[in-house]
C-alpha atoms as a printed R data frame, in Angstrom:
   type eleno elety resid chain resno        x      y       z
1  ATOM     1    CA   UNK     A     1  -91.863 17.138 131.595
2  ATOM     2    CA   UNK     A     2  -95.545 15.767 132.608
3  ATOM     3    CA   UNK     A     3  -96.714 16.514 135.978
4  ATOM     4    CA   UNK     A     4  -99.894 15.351 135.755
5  ATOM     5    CA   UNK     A     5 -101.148 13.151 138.742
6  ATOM     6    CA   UNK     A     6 -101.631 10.218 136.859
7  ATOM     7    CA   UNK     A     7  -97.637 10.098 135.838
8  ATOM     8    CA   UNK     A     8  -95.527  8.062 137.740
9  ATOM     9    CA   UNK     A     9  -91.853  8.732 138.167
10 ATOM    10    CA   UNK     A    10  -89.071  5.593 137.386
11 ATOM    11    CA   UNK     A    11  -85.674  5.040 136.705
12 ATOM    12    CA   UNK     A    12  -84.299  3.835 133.491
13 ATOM    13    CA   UNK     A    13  -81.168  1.903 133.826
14 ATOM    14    CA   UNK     A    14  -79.301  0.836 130.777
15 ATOM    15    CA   UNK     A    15  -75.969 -1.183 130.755
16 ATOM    16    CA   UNK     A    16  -74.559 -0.829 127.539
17 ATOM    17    CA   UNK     A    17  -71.846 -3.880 126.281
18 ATOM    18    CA   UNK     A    18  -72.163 -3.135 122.666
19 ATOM    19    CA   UNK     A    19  -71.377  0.198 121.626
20 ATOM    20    CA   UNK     A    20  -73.163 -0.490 118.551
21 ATOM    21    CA   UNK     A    21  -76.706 -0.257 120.091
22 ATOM    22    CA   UNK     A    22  -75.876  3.608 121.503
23 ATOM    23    CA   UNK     A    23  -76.963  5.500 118.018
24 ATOM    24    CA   UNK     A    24  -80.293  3.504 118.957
25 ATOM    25    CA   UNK     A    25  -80.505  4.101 122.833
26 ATOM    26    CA   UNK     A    26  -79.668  8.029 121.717
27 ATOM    27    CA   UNK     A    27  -82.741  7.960 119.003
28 ATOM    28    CA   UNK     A    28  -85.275  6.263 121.538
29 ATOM    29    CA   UNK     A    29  -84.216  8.464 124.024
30 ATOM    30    CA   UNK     A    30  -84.957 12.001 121.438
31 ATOM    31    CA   UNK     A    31  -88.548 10.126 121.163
32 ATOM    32    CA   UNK     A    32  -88.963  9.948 124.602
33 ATOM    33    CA   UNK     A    33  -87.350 13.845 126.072
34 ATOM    34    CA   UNK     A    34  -90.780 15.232 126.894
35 ATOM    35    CA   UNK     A    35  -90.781 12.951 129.372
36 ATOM    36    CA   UNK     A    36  -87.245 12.928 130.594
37 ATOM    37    CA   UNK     A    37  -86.410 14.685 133.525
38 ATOM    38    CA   UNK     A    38  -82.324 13.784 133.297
39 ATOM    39    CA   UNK     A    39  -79.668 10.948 132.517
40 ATOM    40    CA   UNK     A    40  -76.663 10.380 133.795
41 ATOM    41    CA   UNK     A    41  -74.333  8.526 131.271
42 ATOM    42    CA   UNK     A    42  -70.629  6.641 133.178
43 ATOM    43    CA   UNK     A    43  -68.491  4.801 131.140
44 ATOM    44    CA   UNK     A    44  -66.730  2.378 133.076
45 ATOM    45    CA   UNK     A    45  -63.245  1.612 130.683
46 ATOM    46    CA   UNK     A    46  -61.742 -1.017 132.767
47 ATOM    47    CA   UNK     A    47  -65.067 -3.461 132.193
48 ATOM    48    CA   UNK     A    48  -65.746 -1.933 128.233
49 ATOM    49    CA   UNK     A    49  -68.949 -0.724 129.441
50 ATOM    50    CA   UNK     A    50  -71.592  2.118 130.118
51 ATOM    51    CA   UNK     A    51  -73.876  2.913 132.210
52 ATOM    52    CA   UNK     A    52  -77.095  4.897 131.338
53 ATOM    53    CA   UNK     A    53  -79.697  6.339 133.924
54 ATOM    54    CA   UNK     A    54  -82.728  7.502 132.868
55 ATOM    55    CA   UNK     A    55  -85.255  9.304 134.821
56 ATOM    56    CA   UNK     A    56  -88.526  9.515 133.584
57 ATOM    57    CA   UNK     A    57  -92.097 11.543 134.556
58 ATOM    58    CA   UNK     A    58  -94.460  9.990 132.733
59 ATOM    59    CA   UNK     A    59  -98.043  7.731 132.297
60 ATOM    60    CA   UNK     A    60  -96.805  4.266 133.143
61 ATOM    61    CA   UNK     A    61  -97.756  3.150 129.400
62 ATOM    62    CA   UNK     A    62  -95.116  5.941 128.090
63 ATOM    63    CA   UNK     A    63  -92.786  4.242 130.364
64 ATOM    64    CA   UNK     A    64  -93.508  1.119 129.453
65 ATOM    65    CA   UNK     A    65  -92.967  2.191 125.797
66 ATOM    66    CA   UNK     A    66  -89.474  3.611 126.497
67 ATOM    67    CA   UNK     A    67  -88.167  0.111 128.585
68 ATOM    68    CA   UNK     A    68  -89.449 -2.269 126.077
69 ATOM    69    CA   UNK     A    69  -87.605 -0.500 122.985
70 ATOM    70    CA   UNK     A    70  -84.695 -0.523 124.978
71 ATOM    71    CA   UNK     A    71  -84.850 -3.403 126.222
72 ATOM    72    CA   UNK     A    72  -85.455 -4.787 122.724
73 ATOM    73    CA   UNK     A    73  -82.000 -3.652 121.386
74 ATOM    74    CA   UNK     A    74  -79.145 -5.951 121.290
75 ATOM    75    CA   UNK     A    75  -75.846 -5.098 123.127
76 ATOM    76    CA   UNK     A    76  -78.221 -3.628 126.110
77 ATOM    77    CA   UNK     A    77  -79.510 -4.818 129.455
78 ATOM    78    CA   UNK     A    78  -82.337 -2.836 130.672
79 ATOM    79    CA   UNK     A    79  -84.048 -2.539 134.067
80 ATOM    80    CA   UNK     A    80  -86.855 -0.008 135.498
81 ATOM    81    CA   UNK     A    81  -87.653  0.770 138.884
82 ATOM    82    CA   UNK     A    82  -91.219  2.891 139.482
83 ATOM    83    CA   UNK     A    83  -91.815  5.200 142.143
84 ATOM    84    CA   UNK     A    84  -94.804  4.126 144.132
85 ATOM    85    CA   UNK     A    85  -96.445  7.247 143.993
């Protein structure tokens, strides 16, 4: 975990609707656990879904890094809220 002043803190949100993508959300997410403080994974059954939360302490590059490989992956809506501090 970096607590380095210049690290920002954010929230990963993933929706998963293909459970085909999760092997690669899982894998980007190993790459990225220096910088993961937790996640939170709900499946919700009666819409076939999941719901991934992410939450992050890191240079907003890293960050950056982490959203726009998930957000890359078919199957998986991705969203990222920063702290402003």
């Amino acid at each position: 975990m970096n607590t380095s002043t210049e690290t920002r803190v954010a929230v990963i949100s993933i929706i998963v609707e293909e459970p085909s993508c999760v092997p690669d959300i899982n894998g980007i997410l190993h790459d990225a656990a220096d910088s993961i403080i937790g996640r939170m994974g709900i499946p919700y059954r009666e819409k076939d879904i999941s719901i991934i939360s992410v939450v992050v302490d890191a240079d907003q590059n890293i960050i950056n890094n982490i959203s726009g490989r998930l957000g890359r992956l078919q199957g998986a809506t991705v969203k990222t809220a920063y702290s402003k501090k």
